[in-house]
Biopython code that builds the backbone (N, CA, C, O; Angstrom):
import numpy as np
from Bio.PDB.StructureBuilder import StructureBuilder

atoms = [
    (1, "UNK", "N", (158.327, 71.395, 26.707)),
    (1, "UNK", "CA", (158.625, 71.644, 28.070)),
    (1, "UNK", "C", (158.226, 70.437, 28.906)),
    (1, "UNK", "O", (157.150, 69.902, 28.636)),
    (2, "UNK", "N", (159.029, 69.914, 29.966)),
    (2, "UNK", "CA", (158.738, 68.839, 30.866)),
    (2, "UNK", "C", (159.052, 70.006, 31.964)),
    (2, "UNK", "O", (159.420, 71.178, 31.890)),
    (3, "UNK", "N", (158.642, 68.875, 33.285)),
    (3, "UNK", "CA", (158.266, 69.282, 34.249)),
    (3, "UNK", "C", (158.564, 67.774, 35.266)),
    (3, "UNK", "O", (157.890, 66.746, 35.346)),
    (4, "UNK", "N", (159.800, 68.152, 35.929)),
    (4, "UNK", "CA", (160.475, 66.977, 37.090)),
    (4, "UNK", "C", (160.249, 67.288, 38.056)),
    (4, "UNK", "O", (160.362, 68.410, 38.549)),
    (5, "UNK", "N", (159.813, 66.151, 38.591)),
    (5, "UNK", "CA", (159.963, 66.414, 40.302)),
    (5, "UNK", "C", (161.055, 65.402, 41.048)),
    (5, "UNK", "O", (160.845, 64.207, 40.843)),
    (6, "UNK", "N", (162.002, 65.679, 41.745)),
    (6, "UNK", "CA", (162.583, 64.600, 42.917)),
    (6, "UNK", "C", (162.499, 64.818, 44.083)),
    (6, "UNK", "O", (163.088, 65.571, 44.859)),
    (7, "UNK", "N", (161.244, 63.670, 44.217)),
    (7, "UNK", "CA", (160.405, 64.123, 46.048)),
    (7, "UNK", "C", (160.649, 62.630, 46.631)),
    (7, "UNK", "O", (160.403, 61.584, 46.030)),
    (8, "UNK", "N", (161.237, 62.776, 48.058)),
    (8, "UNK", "CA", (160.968, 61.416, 48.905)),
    (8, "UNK", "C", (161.150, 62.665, 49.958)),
    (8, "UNK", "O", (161.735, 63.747, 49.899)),
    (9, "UNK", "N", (160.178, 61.825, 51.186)),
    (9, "UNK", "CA", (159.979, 62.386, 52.377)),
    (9, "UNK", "C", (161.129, 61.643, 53.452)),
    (9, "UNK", "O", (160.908, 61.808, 54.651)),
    (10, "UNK", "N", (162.113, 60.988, 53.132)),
    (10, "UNK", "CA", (162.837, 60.109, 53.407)),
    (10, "UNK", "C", (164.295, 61.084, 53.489)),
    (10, "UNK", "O", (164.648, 61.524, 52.395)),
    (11, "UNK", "N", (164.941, 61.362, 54.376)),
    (11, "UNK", "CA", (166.438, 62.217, 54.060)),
    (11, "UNK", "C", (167.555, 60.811, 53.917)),
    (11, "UNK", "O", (167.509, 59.681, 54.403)),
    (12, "UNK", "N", (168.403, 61.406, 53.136)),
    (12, "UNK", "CA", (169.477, 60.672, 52.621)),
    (12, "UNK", "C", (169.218, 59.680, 51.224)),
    (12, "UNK", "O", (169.971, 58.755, 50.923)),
    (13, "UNK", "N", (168.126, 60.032, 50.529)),
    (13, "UNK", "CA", (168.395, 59.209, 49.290)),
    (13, "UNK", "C", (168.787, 59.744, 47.846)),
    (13, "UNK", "O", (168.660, 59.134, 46.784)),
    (14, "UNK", "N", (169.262, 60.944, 48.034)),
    (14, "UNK", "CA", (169.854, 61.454, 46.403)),
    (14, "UNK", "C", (168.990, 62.178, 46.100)),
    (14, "UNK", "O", (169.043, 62.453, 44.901)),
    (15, "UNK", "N", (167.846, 62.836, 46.845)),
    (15, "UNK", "CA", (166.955, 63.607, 45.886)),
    (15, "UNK", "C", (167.744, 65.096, 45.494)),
    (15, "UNK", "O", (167.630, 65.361, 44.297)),
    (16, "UNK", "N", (168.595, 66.204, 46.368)),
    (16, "UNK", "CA", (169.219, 67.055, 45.973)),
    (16, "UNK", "C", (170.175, 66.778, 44.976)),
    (16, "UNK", "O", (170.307, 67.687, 44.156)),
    (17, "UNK", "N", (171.103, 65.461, 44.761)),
    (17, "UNK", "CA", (171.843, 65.412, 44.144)),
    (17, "UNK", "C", (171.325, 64.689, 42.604)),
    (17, "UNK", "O", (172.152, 64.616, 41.696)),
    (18, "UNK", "N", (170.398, 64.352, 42.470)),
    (18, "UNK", "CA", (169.803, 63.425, 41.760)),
    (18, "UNK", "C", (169.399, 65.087, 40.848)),
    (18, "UNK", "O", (169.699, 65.421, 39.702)),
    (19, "UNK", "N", (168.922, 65.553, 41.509)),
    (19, "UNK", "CA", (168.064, 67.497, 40.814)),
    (19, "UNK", "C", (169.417, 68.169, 40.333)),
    (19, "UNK", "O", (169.699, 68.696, 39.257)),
    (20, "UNK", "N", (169.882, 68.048, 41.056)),
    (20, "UNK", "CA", (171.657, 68.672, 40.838)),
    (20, "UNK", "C", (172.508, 68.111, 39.499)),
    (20, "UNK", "O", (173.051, 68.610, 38.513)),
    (21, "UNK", "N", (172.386, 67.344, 39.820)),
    (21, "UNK", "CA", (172.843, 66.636, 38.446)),
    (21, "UNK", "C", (172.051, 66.401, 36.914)),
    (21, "UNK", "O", (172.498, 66.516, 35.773)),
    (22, "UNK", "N", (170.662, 66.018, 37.420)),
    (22, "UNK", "CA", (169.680, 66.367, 36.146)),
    (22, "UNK", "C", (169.731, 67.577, 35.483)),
    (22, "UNK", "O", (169.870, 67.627, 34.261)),
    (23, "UNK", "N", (169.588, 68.963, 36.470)),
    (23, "UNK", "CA", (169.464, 70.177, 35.906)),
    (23, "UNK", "C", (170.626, 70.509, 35.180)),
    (23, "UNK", "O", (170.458, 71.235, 34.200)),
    (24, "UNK", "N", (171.911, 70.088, 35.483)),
    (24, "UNK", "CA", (173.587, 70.603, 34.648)),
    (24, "UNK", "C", (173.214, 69.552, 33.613)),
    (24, "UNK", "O", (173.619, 69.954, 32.522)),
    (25, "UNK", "N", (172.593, 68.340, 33.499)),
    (25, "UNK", "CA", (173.328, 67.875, 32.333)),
    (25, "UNK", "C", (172.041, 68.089, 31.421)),
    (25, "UNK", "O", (172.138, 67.724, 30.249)),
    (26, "UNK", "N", (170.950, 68.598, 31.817)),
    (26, "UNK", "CA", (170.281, 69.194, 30.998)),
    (26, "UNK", "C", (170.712, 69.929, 30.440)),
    (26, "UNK", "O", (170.987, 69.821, 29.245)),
    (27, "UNK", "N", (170.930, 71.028, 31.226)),
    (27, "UNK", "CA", (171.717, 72.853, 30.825)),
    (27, "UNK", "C", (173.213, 72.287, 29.820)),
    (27, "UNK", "O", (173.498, 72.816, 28.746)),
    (28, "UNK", "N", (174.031, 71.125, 30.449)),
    (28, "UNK", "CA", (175.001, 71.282, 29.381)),
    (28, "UNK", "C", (174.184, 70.567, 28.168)),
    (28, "UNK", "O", (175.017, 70.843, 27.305)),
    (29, "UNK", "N", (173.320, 69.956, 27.553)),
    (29, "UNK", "CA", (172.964, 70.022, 26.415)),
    (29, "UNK", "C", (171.952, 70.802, 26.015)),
    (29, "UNK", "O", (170.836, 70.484, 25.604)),
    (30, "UNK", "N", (172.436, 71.837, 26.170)),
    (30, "UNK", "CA", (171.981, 73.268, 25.553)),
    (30, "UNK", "C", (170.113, 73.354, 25.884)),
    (30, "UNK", "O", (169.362, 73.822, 25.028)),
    (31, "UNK", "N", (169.582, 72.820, 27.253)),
    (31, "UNK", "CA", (168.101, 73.116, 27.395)),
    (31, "UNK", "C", (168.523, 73.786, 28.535)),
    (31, "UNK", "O", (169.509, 73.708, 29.268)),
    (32, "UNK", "N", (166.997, 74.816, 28.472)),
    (32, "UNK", "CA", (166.757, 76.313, 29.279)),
    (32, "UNK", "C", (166.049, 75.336, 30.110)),
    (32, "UNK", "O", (165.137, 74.585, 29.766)),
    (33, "UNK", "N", (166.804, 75.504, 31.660)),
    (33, "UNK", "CA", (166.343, 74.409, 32.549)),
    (33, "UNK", "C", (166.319, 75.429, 33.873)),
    (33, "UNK", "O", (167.369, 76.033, 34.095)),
    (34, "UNK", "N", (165.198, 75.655, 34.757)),
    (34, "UNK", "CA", (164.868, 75.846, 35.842)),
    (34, "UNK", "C", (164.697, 74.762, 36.964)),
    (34, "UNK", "O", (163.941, 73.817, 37.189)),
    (35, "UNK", "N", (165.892, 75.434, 37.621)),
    (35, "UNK", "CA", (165.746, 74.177, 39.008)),
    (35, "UNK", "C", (165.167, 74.895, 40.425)),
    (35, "UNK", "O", (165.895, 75.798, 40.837)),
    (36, "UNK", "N", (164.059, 74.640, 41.160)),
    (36, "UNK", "CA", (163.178, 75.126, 42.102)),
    (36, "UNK", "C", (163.762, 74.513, 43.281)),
    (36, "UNK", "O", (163.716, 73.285, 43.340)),
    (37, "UNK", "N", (164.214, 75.050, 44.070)),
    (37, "UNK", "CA", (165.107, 74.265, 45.299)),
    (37, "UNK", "C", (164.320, 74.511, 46.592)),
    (37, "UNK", "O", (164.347, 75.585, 47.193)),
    (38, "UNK", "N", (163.461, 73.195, 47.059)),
    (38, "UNK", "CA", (162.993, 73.141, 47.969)),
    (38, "UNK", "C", (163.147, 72.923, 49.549)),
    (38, "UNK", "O", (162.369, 72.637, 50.459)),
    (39, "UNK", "N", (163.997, 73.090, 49.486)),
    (39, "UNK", "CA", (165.055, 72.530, 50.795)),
    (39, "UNK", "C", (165.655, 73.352, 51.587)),
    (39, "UNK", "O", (166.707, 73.927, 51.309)),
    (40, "UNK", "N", (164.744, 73.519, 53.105)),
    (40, "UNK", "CA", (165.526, 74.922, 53.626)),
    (40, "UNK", "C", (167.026, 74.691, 53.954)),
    (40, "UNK", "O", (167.825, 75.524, 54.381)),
    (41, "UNK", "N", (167.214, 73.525, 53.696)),
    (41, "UNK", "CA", (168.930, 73.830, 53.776)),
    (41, "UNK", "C", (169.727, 74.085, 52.916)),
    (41, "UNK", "O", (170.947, 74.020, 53.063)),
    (42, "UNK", "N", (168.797, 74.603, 51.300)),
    (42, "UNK", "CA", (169.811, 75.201, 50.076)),
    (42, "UNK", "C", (170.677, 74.399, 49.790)),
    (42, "UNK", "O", (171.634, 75.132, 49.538)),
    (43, "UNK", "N", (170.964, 73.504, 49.670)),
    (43, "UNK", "CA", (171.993, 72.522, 49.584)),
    (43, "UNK", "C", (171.880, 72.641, 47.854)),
    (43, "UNK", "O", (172.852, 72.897, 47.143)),
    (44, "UNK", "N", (170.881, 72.469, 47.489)),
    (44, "UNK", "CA", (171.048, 73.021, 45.536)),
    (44, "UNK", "C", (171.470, 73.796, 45.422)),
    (44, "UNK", "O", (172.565, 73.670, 44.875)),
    (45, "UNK", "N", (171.126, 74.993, 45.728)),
    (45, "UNK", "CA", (171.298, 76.451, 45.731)),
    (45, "UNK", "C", (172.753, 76.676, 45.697)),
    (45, "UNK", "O", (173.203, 77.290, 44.729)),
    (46, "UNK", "N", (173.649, 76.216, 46.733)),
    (46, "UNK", "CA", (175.063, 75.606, 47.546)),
    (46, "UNK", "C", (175.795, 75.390, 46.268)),
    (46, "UNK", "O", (176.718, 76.048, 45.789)),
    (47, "UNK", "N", (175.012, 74.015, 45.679)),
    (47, "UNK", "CA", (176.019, 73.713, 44.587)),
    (47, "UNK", "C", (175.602, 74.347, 43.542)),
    (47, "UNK", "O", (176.297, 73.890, 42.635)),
    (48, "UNK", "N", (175.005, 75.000, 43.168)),
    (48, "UNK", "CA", (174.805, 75.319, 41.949)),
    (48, "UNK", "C", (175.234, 77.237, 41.865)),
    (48, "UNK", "O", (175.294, 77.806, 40.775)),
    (49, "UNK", "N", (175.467, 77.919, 43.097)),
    (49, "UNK", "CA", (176.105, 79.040, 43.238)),
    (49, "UNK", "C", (174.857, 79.874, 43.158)),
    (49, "UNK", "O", (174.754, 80.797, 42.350)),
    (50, "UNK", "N", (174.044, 79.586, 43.885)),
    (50, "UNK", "CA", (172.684, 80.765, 44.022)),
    (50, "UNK", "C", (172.648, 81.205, 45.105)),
    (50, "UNK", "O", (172.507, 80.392, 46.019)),
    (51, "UNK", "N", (172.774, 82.826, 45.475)),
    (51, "UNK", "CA", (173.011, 82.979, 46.902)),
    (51, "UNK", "C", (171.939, 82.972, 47.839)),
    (51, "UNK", "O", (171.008, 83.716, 47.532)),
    (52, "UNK", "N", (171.846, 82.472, 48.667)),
    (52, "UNK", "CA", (170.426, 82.103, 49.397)),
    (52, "UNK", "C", (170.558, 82.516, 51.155)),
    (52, "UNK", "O", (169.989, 81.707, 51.888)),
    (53, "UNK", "N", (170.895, 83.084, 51.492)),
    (53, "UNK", "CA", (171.209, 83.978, 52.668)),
    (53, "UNK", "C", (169.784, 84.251, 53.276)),
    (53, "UNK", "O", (168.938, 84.699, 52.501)),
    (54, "UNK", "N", (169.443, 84.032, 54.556)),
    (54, "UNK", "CA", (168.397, 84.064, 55.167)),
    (54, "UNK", "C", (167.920, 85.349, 55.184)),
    (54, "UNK", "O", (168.641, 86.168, 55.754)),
    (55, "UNK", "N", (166.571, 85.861, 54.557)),
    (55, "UNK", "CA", (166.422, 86.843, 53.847)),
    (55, "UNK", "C", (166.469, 87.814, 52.797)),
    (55, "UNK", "O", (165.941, 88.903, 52.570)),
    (56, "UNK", "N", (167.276, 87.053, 52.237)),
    (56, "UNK", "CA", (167.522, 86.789, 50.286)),
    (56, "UNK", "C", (165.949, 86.714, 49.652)),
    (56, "UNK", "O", (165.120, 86.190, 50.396)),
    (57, "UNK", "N", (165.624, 87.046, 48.746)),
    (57, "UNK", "CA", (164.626, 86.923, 48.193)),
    (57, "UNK", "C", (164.769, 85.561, 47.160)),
    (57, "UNK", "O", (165.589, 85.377, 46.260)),
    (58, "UNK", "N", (163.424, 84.494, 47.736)),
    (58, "UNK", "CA", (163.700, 83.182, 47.510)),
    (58, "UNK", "C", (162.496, 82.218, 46.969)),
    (58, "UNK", "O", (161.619, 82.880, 46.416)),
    (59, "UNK", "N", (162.267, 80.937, 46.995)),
    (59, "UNK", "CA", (161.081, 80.528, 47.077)),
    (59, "UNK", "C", (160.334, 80.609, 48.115)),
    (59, "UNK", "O", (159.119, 80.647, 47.917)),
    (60, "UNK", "N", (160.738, 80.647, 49.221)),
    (60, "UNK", "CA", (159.840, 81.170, 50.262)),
    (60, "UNK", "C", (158.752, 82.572, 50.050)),
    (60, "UNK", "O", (157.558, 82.687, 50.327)),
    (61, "UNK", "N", (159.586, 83.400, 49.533)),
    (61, "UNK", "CA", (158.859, 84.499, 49.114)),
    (61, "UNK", "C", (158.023, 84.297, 47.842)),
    (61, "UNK", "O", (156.943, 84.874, 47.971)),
    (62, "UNK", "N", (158.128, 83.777, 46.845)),
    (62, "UNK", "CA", (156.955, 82.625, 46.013)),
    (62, "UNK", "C", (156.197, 82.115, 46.197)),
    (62, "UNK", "O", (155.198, 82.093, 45.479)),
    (63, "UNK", "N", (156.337, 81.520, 47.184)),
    (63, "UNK", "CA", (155.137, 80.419, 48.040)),
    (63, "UNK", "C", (154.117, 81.424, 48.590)),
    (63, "UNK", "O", (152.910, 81.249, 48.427)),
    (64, "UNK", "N", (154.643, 82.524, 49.271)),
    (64, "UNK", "CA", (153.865, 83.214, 49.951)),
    (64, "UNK", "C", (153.554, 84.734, 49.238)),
    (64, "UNK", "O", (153.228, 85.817, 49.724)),
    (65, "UNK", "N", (153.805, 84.294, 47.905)),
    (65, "UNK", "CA", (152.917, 85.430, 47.402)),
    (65, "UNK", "C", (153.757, 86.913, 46.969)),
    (65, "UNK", "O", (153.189, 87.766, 46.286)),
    (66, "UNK", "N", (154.708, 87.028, 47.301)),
    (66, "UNK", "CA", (155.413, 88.080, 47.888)),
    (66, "UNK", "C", (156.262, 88.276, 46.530)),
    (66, "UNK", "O", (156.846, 89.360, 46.540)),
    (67, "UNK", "N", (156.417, 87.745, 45.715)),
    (67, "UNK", "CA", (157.331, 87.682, 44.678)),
    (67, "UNK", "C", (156.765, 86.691, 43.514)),
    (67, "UNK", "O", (155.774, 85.961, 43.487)),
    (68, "UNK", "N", (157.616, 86.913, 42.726)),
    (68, "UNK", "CA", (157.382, 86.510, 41.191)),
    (68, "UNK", "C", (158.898, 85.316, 40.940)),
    (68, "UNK", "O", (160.063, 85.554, 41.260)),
    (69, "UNK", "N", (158.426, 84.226, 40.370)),
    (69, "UNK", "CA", (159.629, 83.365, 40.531)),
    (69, "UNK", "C", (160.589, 84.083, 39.415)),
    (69, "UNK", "O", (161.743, 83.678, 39.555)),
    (70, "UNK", "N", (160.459, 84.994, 38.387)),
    (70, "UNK", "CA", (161.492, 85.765, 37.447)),
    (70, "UNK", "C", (162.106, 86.568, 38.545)),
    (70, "UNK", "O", (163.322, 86.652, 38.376)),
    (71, "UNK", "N", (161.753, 87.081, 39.433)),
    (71, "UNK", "CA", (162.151, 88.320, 40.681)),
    (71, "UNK", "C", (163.108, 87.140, 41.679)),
    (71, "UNK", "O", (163.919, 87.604, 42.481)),
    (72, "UNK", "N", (162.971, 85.929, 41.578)),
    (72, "UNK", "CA", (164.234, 85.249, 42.511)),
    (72, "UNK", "C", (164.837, 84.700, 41.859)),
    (72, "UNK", "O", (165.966, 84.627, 42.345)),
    (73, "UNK", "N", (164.777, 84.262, 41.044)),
    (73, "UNK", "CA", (165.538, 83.172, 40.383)),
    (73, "UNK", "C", (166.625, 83.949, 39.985)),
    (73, "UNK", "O", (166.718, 85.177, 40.003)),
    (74, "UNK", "N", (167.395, 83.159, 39.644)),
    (74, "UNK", "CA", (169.432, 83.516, 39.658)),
    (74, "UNK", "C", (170.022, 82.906, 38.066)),
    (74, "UNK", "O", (169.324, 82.353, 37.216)),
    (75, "UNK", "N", (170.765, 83.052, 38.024)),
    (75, "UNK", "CA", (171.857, 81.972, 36.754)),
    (75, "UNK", "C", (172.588, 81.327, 37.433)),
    (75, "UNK", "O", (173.010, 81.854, 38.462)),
    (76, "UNK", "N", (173.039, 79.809, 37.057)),
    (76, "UNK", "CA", (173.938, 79.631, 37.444)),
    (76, "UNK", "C", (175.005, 79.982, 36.672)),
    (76, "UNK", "O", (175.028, 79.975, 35.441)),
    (77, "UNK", "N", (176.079, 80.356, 37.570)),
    (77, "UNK", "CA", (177.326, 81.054, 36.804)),
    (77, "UNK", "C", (178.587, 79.893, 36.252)),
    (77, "UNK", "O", (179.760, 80.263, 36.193)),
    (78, "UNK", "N", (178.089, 78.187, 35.791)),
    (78, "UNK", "CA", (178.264, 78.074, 35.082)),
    (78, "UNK", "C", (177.648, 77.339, 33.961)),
    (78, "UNK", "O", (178.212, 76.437, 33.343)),
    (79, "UNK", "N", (176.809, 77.649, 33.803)),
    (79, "UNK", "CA", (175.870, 77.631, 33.002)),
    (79, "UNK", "C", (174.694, 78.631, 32.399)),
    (79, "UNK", "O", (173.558, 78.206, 32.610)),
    (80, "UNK", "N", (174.764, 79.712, 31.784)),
    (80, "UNK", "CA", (173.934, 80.180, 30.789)),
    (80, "UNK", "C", (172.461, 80.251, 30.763)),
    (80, "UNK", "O", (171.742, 81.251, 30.777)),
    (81, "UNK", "N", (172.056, 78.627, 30.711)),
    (81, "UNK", "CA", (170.760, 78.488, 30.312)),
    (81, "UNK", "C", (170.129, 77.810, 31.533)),
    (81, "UNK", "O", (169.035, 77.257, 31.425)),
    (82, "UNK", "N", (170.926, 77.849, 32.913)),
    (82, "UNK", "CA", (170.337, 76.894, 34.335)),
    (82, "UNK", "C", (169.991, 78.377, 34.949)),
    (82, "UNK", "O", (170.740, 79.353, 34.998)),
    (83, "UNK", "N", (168.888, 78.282, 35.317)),
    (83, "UNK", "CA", (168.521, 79.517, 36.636)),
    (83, "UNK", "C", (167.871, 78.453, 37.529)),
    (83, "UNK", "O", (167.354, 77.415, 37.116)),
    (84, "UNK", "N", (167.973, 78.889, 38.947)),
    (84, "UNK", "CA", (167.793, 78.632, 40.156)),
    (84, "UNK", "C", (167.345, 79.321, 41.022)),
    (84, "UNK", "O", (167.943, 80.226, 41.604)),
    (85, "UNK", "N", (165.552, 78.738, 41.305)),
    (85, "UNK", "CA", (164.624, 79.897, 42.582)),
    (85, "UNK", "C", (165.525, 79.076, 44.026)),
    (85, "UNK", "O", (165.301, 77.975, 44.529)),
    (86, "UNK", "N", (166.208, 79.753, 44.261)),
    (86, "UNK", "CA", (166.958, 79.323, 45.921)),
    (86, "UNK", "C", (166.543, 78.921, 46.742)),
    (86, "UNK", "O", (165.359, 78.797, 46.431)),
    (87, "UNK", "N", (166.714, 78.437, 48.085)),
    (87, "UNK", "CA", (165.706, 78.365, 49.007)),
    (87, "UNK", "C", (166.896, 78.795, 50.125)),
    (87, "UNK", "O", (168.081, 78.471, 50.036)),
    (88, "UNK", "N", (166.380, 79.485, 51.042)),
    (88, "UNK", "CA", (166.712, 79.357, 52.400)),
    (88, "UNK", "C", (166.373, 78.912, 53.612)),
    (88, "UNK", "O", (165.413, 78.151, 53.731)),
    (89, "UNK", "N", (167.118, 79.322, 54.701)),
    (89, "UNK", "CA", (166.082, 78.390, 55.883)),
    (89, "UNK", "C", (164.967, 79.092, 56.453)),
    (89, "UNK", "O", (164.238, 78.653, 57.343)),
    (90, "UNK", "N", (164.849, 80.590, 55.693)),
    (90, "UNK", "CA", (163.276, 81.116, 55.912)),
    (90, "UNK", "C", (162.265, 79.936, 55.495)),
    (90, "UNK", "O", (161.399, 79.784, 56.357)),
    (91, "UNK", "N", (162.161, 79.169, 54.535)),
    (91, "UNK", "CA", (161.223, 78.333, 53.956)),
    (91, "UNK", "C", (160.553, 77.329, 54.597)),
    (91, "UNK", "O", (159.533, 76.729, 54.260)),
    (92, "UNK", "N", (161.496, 77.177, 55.908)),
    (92, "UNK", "CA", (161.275, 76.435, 56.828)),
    (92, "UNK", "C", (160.010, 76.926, 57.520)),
    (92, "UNK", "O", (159.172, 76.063, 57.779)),
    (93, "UNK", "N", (159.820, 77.855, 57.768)),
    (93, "UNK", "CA", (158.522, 78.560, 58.336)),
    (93, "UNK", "C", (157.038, 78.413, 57.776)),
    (93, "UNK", "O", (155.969, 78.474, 58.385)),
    (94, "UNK", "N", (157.338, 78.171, 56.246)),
    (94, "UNK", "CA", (156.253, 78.051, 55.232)),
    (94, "UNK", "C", (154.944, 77.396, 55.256)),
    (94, "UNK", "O", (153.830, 77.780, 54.899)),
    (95, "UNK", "N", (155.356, 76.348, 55.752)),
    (95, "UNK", "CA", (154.704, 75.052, 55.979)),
    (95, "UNK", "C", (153.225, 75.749, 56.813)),
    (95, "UNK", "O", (152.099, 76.012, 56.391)),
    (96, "UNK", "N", (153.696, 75.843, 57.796)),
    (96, "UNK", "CA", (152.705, 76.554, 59.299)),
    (96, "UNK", "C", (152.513, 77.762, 58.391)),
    (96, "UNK", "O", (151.386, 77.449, 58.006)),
    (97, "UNK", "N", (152.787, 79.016, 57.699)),
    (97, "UNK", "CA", (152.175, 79.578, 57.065)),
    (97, "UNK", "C", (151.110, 79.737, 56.523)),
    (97, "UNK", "O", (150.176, 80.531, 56.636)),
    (98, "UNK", "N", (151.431, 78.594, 55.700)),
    (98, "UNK", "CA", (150.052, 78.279, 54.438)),
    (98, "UNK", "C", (149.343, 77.466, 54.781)),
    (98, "UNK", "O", (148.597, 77.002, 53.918)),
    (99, "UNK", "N", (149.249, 76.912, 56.222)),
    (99, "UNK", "CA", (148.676, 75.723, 56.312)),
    (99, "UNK", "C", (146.830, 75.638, 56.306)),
    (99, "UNK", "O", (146.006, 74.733, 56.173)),
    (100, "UNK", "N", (146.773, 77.383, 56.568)),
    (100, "UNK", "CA", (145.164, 77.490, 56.785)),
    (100, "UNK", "C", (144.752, 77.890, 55.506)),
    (100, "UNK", "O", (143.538, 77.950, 55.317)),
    (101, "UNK", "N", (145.596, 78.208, 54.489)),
    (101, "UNK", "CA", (144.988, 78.739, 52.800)),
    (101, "UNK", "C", (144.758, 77.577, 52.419)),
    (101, "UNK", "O", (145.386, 76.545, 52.656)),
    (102, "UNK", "N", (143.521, 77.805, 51.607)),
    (102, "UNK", "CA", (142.576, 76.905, 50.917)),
    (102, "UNK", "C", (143.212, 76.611, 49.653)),
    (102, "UNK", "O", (142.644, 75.654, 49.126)),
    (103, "UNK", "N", (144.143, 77.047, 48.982)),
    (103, "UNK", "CA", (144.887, 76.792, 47.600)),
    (103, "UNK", "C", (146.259, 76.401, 48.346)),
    (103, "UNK", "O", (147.221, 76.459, 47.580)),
    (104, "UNK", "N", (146.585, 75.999, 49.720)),
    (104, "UNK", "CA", (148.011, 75.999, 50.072)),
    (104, "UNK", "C", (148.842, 74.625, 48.705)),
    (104, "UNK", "O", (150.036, 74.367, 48.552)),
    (105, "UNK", "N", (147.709, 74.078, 48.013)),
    (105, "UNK", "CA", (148.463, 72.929, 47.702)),
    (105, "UNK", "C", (149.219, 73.428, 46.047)),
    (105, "UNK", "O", (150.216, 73.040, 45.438)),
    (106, "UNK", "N", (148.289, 74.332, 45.800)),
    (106, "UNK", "CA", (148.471, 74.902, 44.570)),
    (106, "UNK", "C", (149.537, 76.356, 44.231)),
    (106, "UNK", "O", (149.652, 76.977, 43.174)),
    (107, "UNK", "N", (150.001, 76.509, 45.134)),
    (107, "UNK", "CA", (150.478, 77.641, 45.411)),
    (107, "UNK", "C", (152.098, 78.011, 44.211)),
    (107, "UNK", "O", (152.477, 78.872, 43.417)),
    (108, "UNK", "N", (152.510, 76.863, 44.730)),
    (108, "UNK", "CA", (153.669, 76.424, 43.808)),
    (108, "UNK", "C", (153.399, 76.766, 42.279)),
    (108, "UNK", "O", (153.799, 77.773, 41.695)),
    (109, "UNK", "N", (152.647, 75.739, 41.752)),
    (109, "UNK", "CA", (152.277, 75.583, 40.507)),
    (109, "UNK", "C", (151.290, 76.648, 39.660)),
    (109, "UNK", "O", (151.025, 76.743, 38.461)),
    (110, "UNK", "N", (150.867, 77.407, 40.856)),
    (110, "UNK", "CA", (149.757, 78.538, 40.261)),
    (110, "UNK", "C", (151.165, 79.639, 39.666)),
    (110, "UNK", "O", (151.247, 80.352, 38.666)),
    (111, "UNK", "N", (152.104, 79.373, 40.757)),
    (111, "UNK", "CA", (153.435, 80.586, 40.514)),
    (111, "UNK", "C", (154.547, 79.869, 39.191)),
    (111, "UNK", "O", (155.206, 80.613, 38.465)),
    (112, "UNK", "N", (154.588, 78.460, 39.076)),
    (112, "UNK", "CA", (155.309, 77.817, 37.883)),
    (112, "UNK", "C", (154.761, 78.308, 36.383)),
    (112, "UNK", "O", (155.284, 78.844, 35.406)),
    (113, "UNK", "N", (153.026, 77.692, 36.836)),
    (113, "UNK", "CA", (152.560, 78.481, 35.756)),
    (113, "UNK", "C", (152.153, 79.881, 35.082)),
    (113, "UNK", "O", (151.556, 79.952, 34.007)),
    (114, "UNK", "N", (152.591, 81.087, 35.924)),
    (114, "UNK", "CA", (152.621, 82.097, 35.463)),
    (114, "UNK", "C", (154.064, 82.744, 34.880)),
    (114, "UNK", "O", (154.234, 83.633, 34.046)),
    (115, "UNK", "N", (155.118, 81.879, 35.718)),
    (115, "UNK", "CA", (156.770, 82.195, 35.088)),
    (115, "UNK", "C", (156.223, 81.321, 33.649)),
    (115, "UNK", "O", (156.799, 81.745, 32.647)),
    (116, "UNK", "N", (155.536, 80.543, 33.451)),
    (116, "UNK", "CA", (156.050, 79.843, 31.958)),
    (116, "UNK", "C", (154.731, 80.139, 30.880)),
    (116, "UNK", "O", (154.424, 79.433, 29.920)),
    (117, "UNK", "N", (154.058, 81.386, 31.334)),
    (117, "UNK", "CA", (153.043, 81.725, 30.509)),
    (117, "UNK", "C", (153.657, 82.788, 29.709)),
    (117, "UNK", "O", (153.007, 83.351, 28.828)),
]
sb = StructureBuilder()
sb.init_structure("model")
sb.init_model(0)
sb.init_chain("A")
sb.init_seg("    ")
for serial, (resi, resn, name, xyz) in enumerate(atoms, 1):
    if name == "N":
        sb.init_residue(resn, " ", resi, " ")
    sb.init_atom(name, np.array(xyz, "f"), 0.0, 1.0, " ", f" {name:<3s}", serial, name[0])
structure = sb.get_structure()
């Protein structure tokens, strides 16, 4: 199992499409690939056919405890072995959420690592 990240705090340099494209051509050579879409504008989600409707159950609801990333995550419908935790523009709120929890940094990964235990 690996574990990718494509992070720039920078908009416009390929990081959605760069994830978008890693995760299919993973999935088309036959690896069980989870793509975590961080972006309240779903723009992964978008292309990859995960429905992410404001109030959809999403990573937002992950982050904050509220859900189990097996309880959001989707298939993509064309691909088999790609599932996708969605994001919507609830996620946008998140930030100011968690900002006073003492694990806010871990929050993610405490929830990665219980989907892959």
């Amino acid at each position: 199992m690996k574990i990718i990240a494509s992070y720039n705090i920078k908009g416009g340099v390929g990081k959605t499409t760069t994830a978008i494209n890693l995760a299919t051509a993973l999935a088309a050579t036959g690896q069980r690939t989870l793509l975590i879409d961080l972006d309240p504008q779903g723009n992964a989600s978008t292309a990859l056919g995960a429905p992410h409707a404001s109030g959809q159950p999403s990573v937002y609801d992950v982050i904050e405890g509220r859900k189990r990333i097996a309880e959001v995550k989707c298939t993509c419908p064309d691909f088999d072995n790609l599932d996708v935790v969605p994001a919507s523009i609830d996620l946008s709120g998140a930030e100011l959420e968690v900002a006073d929890m003492a694990d806010r940094n871990s929050l993610l990964k405490n929830a990665v690592d219980e989907f892959l235990a």
